[in-house]
C-alpha positions in Angstrom: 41.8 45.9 -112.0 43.8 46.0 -109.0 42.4 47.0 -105.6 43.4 50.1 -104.1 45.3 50.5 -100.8 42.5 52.1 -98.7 40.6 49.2 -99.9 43.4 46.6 -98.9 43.7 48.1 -95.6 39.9 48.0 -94.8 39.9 44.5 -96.0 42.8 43.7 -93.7 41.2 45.7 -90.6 38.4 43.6 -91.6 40.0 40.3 -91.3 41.7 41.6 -88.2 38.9 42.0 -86.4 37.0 39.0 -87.2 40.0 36.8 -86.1 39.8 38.7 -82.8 36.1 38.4 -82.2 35.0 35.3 -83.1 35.2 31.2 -82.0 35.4 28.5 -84.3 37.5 28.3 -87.3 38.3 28.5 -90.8 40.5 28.7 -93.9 40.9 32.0 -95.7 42.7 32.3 -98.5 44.6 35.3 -100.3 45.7 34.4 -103.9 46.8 36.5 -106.8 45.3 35.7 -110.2 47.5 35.7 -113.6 46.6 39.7 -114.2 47.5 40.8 -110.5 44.5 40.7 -109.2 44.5 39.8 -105.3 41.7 37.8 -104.1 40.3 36.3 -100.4 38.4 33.5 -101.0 37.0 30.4 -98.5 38.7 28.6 -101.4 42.4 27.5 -102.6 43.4 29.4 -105.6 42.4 27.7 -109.0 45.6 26.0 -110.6 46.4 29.6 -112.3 46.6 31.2 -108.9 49.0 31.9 -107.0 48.8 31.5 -102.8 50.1 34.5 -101.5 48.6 33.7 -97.8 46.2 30.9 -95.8 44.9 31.9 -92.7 42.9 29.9 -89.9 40.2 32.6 -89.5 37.5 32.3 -86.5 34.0 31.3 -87.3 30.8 31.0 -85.2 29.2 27.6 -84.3 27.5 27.4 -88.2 29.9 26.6 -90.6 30.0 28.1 -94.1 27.3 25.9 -96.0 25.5 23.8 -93.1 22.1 25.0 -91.8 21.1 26.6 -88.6 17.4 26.3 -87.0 16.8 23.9 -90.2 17.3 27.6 -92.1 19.0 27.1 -95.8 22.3 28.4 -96.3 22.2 32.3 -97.5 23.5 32.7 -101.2 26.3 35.3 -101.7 26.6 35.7 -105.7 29.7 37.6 -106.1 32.0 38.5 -108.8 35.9 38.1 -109.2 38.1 40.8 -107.4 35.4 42.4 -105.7 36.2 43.9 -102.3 32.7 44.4 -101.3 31.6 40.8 -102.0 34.4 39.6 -100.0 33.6 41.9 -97.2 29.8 40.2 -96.8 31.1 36.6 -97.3 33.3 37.9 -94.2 30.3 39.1 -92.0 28.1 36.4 -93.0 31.4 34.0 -91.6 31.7 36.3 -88.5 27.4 36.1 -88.1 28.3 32.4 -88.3 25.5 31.8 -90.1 25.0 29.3 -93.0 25.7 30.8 -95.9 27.2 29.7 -100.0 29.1 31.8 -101.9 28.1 31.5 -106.3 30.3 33.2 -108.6 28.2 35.2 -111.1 31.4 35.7 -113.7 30.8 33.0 -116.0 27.1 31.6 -114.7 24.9 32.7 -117.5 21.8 31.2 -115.2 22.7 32.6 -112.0 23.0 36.2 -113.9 19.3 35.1 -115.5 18.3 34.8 -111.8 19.5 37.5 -110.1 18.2 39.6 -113.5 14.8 38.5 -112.9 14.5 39.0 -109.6 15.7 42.6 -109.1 16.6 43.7 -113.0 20.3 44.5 -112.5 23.1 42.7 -112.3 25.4 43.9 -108.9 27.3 42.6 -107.2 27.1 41.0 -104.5 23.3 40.1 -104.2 22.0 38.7 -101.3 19.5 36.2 -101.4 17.8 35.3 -98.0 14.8 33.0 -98.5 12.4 35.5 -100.8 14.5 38.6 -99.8 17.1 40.2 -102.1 19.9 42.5 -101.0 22.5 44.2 -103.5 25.8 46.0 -102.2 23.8 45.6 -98.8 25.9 47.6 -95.4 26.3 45.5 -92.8 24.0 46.7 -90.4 21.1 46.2 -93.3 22.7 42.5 -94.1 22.5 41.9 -90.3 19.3 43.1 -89.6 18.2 41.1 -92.4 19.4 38.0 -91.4 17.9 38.3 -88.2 14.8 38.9 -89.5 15.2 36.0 -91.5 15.3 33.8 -87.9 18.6 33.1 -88.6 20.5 32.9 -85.3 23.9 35.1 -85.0 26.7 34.0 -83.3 29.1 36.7 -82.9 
């Protein structure tokens, strides 16, 4: 399923603006799968893939996995070619908060998790500490992670 343009462009306004707003930096990758499916990923493509762009983007002080205020990283379950997944990895990076990214695709536990804990499987879901989020908007993801104690760094 390829992504439609009005969803490309927000994605690019998106990345737009967090290269313009934040300090720090990291890699962001843009890589087009075997079907034509585009992707943007804190990752190199997988072997299959192909690298249509790398960009240095701008991060806060956390980096993408460490811990802030001795606070776990957030996990980000998200699914293959899914704009909206991609678009809270990307707040979460321009919070600069801790945070992991788990593919749910082909993790037959993590889909047992996230099944037991809210019974349906969307994506993304959110977990922060005890609280779960699915297909949050950013101001409820932000105001969550504050409330969690993480601290923001845009």
């Amino acid at each position: 399923m390829k992504l439609s343009n009005h969803i490309r462009l927000a994605s690019v306004a998106l990345l737009t603006a967090l290269i313009s707003t934040s300090a720090g930096a990291q890699k962001l990758y843009k890589w087009v799968d075997a079907q034509g499916n585009i992707s943007y990923q804190d990752q190199p493509p997988p072997e299959s893939g192909k690298l249509l762009e790398e960009k240095t983007v701008a991060q806060g002080k956390a980096s993408s996995g460490s811990t802030t205020n001795n606070q776990p990283p957030i996990k980000v379950y998200t699914v293959d070619n899914c704009a909206t997944c991609a678009q809270v990895v990307l707040n979460l990076m321009k919070m600069g908060v801790p945070h992991v990214e788990l593919p749910l695709n082909d993790d037959r536990e993590a889909q047992s998790l996230i099944l037991e804990k809210t019974s349906s499987l969307i994506a993304p879901t959110i977990l922060i500490g005890d609280q779960v989020l699915q297909n949050p908007s950013e101001a409820d993801l932000k105001q969550s992670v504050i409330d969690a104690g993480y601290e923001i760094t845009e």
